[in-house]
Structure formats: C-alpha cells, structure tokens
C-alpha positions, 0 to 999 in steps of 0.5 A, spaced: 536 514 460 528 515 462 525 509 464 517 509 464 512 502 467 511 497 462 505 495 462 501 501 465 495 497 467 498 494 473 501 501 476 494 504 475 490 498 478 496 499 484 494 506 484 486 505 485 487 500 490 491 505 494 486 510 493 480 506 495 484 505 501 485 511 503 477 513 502 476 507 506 481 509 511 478 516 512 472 513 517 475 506 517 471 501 515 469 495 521 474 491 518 478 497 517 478 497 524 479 491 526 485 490 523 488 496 526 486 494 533 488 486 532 496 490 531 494 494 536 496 501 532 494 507 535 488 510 534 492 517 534 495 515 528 489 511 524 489 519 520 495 519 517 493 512 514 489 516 509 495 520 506 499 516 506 494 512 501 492 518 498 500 519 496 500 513 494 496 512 488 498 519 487 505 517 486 503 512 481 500 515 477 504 520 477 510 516 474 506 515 468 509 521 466 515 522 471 521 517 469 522 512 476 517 515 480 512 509 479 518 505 482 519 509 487 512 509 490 512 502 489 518 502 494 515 505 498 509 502 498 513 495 500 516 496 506 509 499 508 506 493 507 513 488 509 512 494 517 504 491 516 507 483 516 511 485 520 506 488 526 502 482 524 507 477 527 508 481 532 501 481 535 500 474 532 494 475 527 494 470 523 489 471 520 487 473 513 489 480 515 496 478 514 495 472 509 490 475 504 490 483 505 497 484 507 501 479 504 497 480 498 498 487 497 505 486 498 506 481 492 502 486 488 507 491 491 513 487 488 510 485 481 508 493 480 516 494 481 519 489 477 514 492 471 516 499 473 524 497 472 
C-alpha cells in the first residue's frame, strides 16, 4: 500500500517556505541573524542551516511522488523546530521568535504530517 499527501497544497506550501528559508539562511537575513544569536547557535554552524532547509523542501516535494517521503521530511522538519523551541527556552527568548516563528512552523509542520498519513 502507497500512500501520497491529501490535499497537496499544504506539502507544496511547506516545501517553498522551507525553500525561502534556505535563500534567506544563505547570508542571513538581520533578523535571521538575530534569532540565531538570541540561542546563541554557533556562527560556525549557520551554513549548514541552508541545507538542511534546502533538503527540506526538496523532501516535500519530492513526496509528491514518492509514497511516505513527504511524511518523513515532515518528521524531520518537526523535531528541528521541537530542537528550535527547545534552544529558545533555554536562551530565554520569549520572544516571537519562539512564539510566532518557531512555534508556528512547528504547527505547520504537525498539520503538513497529519495531511501526509
């Protein structure tokens, strides 16, 4: 049994976030930046971020066609942003970095995978 998303809409507008991300991550963004520096993540490490992004909507997308894989980038894609909140708390940004950015990709994130089951 193959299963694909359900309604596509949400995977593909998943997908061009994670991908307007990525271009936005390439030279961040000030407020990019400023959210990377508020958790305090390694400035040697903010090039990975791209990729990683870039993977993303690729994973999407790609799941269009192959069964589960959309699910899977979905999985993947919440316990990034459930490692996002959680280095939020921990730097004490309650800000809405956490509350819009973070917190909201992670719903989006949840309701993409419920779609993909």
């Amino acid at each position: 049994m193959t299963t694909y998303p359900d309604p596509t809409w949400p995977v593909v507008v998943l997908a061009a976030i994670s991908v307007a991300d990525a271009v936005m991550c390439l030279r961040p963004m000030p407020f990019i930046a400023e959210c990377l520096e508020a958790v305090r993540f390694p400035r040697k490490y903010w090039p990975v971020l791209t990729p990683i992004k870039l993977a993303a909507g690729a994973g999407l997308v790609l799941g269009l066609w192959i069964p589960y894989l959309s699910l899977v980038t979905c999985i993947a894609l919440i316990a990034y942003f459930l490692i996002a909140i959680s280095m939020h708390v921990r730097a004490r940004d309650f800000t809405s970095r956490l509350f819009v950015n973070a917190t909201g990709m992670l719903i989006l994130s949840v309701g993409t995978a419920y779609v993909c089951v």
